[in-house]
One Martini backbone bead per residue (centre of mass of N, CA, C, O) as a GRO file, in nm:
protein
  172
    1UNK     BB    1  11.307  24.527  31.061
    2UNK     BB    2  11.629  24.491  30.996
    3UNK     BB    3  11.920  24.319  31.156
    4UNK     BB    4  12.183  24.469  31.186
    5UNK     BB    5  12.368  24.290  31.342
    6UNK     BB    6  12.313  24.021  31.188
    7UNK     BB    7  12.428  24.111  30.922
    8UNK     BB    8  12.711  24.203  31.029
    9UNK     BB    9  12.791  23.941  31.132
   10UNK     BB   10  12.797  23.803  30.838
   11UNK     BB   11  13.001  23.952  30.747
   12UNK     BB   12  13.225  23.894  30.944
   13UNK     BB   13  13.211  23.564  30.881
   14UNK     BB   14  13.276  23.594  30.565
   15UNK     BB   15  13.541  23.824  30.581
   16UNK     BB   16  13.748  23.782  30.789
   17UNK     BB   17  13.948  23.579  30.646
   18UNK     BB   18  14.009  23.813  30.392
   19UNK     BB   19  14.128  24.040  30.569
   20UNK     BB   20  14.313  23.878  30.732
   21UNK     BB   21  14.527  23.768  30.494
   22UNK     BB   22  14.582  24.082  30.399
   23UNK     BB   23  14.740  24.133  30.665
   24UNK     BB   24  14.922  23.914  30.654
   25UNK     BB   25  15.055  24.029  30.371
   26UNK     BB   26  15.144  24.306  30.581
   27UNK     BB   27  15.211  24.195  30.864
   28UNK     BB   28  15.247  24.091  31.175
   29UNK     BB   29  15.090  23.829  31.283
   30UNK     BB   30  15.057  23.959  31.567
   31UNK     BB   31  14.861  24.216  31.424
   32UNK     BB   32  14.619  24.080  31.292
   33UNK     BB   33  14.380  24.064  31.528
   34UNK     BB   34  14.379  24.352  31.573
   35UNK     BB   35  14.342  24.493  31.294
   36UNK     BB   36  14.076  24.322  31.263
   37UNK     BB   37  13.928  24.483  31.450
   38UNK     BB   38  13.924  24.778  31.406
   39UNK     BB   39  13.793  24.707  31.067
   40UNK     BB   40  13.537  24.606  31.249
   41UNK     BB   41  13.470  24.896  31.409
   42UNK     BB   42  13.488  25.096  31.159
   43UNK     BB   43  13.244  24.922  31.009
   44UNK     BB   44  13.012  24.962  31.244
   45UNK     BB   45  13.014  25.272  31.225
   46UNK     BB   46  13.010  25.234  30.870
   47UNK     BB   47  12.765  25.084  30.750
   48UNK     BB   48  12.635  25.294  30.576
   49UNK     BB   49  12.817  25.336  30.349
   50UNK     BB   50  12.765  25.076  30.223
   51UNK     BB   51  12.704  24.854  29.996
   52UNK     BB   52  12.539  24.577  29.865
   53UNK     BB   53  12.842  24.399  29.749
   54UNK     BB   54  13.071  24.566  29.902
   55UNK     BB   55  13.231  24.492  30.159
   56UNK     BB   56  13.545  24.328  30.069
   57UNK     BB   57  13.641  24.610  29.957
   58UNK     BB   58  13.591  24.804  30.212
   59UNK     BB   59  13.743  24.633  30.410
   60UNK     BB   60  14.005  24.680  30.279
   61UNK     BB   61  14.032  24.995  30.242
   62UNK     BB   62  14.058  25.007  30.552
   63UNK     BB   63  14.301  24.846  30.590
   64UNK     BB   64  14.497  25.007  30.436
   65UNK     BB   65  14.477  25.181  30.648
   66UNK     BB   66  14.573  25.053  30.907
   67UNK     BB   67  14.822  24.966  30.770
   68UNK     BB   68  14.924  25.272  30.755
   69UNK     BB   69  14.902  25.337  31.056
   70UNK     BB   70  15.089  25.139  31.176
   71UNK     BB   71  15.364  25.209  31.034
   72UNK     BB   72  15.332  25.487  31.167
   73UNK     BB   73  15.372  25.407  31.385
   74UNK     BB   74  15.620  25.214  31.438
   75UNK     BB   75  15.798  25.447  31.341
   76UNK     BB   76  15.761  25.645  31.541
   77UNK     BB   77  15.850  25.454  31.778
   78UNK     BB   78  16.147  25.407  31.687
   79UNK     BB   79  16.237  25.712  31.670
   80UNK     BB   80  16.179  25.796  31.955
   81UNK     BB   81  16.373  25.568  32.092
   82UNK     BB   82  16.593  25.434  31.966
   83UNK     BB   83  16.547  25.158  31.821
   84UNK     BB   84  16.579  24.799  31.753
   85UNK     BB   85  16.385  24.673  31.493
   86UNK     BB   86  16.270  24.322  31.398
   87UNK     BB   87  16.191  24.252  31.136
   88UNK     BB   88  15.952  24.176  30.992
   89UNK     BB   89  15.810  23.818  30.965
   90UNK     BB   90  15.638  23.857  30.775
   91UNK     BB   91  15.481  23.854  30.435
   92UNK     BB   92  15.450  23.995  30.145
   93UNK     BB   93  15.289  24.034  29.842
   94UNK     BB   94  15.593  23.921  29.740
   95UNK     BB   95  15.666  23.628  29.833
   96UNK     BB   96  15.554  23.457  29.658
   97UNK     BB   97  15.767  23.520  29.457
   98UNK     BB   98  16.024  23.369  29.600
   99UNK     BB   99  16.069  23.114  29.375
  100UNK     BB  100  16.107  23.339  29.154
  101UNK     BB  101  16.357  23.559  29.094
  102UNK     BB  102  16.249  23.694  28.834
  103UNK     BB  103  15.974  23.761  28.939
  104UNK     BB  104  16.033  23.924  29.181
  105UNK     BB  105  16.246  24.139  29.015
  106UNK     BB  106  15.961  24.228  28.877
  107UNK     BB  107  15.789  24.307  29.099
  108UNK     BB  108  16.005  24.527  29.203
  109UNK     BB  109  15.988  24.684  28.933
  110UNK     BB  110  15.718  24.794  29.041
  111UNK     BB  111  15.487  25.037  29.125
  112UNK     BB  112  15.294  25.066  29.442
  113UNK     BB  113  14.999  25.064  29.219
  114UNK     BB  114  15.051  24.809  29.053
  115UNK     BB  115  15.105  24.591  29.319
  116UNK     BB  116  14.834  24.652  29.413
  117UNK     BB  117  14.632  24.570  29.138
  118UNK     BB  118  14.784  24.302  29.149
  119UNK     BB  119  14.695  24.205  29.413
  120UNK     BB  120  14.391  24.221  29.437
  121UNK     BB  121  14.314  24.039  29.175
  122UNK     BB  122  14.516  23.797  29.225
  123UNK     BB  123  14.533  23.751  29.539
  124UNK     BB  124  14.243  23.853  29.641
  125UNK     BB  125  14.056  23.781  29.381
  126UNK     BB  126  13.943  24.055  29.267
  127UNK     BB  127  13.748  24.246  29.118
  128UNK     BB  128  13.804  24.531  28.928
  129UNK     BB  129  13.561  24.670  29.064
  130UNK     BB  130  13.671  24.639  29.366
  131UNK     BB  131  13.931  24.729  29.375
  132UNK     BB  132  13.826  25.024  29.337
  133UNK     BB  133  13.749  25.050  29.565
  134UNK     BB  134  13.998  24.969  29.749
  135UNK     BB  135  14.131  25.240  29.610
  136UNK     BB  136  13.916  25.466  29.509
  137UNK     BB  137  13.873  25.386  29.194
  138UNK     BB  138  13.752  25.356  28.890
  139UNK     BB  139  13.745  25.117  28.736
  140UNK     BB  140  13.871  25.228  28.488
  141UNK     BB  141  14.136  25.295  28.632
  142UNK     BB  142  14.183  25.027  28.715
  143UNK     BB  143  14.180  24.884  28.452
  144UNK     BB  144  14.448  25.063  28.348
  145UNK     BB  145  14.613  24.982  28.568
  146UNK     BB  146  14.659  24.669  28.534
  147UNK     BB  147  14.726  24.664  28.249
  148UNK     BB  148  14.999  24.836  28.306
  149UNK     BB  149  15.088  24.596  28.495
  150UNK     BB  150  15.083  24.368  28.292
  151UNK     BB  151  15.307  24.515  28.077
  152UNK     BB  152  15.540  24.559  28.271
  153UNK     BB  153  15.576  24.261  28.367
  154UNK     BB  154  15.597  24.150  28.085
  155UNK     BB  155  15.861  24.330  28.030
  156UNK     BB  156  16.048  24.253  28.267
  157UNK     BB  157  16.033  23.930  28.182
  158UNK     BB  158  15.962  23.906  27.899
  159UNK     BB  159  15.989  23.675  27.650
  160UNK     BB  160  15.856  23.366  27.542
  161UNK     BB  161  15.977  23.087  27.389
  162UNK     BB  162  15.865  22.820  27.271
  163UNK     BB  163  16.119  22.689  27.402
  164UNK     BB  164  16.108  22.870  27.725
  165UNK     BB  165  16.276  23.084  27.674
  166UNK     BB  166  16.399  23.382  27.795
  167UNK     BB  167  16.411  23.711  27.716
  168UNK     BB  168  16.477  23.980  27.723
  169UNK     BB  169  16.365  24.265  27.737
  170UNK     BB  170  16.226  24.551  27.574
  171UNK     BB  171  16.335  24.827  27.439
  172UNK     BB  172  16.260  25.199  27.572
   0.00000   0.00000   0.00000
C-alpha cells in the first residue's frame, strides 16, 4: 500500500514554490503563506481527485478559487466597515510589463480570460494542456483562448518594422 502522507509530502515540497509564486502575483505578500495553506490543506482533502502529473495545475486551480474567495472577503470586510484600504502592495500579473508601458498598455488592454491564459503559459510557463486544467477548459479551448490571445497582444502593439519601429495596430 503506498504512503499517501508521503507522497503528498513530496507534491507539496515539489510545488510550494510555485503555487507561492502565483500567489505573490495576485495578492499582498503578507496574505501569501496563509493562502498557500489553505490551496495545500483542500488539495490534501482532495487529492484523490487529481490525476498523477496533472497536480501543479490543479493546485493553481485551487489558488484561484481562494484568491478570488480572498479578494471577495476583503470586499466584503472594507464595505461592511466603511474602512479605507491600503491598496494591495504586491504586484499584479502585469507588473511585469511595467518596465515597457507600451506592452502594459497592451496588456491592459486584453479581456481578463485572455490576460489569465497567457498568464499561466508565459509567466508561470504550464503547457497549454495543464493551463486547461487550470482555467477548468479543454485543452482545444484553452489552445484557441492563448492563440486569439497571443493575436489581440499582437495587434494591441501593432506589427515591428525590419528598421525596429513599430506601426499603428491595424485598423478592425
Amino acid at each position: 500500500m503506498p504512503d499517501v502522507r508521503a507522497e503528498f509530502e513530496a507534491v507539496y515540497r515539489r510545488h510550494l514554490p510555485a503555487v507561492s509564486a502565483y500567489l505573490a502575483r495576485r495578492v499582498d505578500r503578507s496574505d501569501v503563506e496563509d493562502l498557500a495553506a489553505d490551496v495545500f490543506a483542500i488539495a490534501w482533502r482532495k487529492r484523490a481527485s487529481v490525476a498523477a502529473g496533472e497536480e501543479l495545475p490543479w493546485l493553481y486551480r485551487i489558488a484561484s478559487y481562494q484568491v478570488a474567495n480572498h479578494r471577495r472577503r476583503r470586499a466584503i470586510r472594507a464595505n461592511a466597515l466603511a474602512l479605507f484600504v491600503v491598496p494591495d502592495a504586491a504586484p499584479a500579473a502585469d507588473a511585469a510589463f511595467d518596465g515597457d508601458p507600451e506592452l502594459a498598455r497592451a496588456w491592459r488592454s486584453l479581456g481578463g480570460a485572455q490576460r489569465e491564459v497567457l498568464s499561466l503559459v508565459v509567466l508561470e510557463g504550464l503547457p497549454v494542456a495543464e493551463a486547461a486544467i487550470a482555467l477548468g477548459i479543454s485543452p482545444n479551448a484553452a489552445s484557441i483562448r492563448l492563440h486569439r490571445a497571443k493575436k489581440a497582444l499582437a495587434e494591441a502593439l501593432g506589427t515591428t518594422h525590419a528598421d525596429g519601429e513599430r506601426s499603428a495596430p491595424p485598423a478592425t
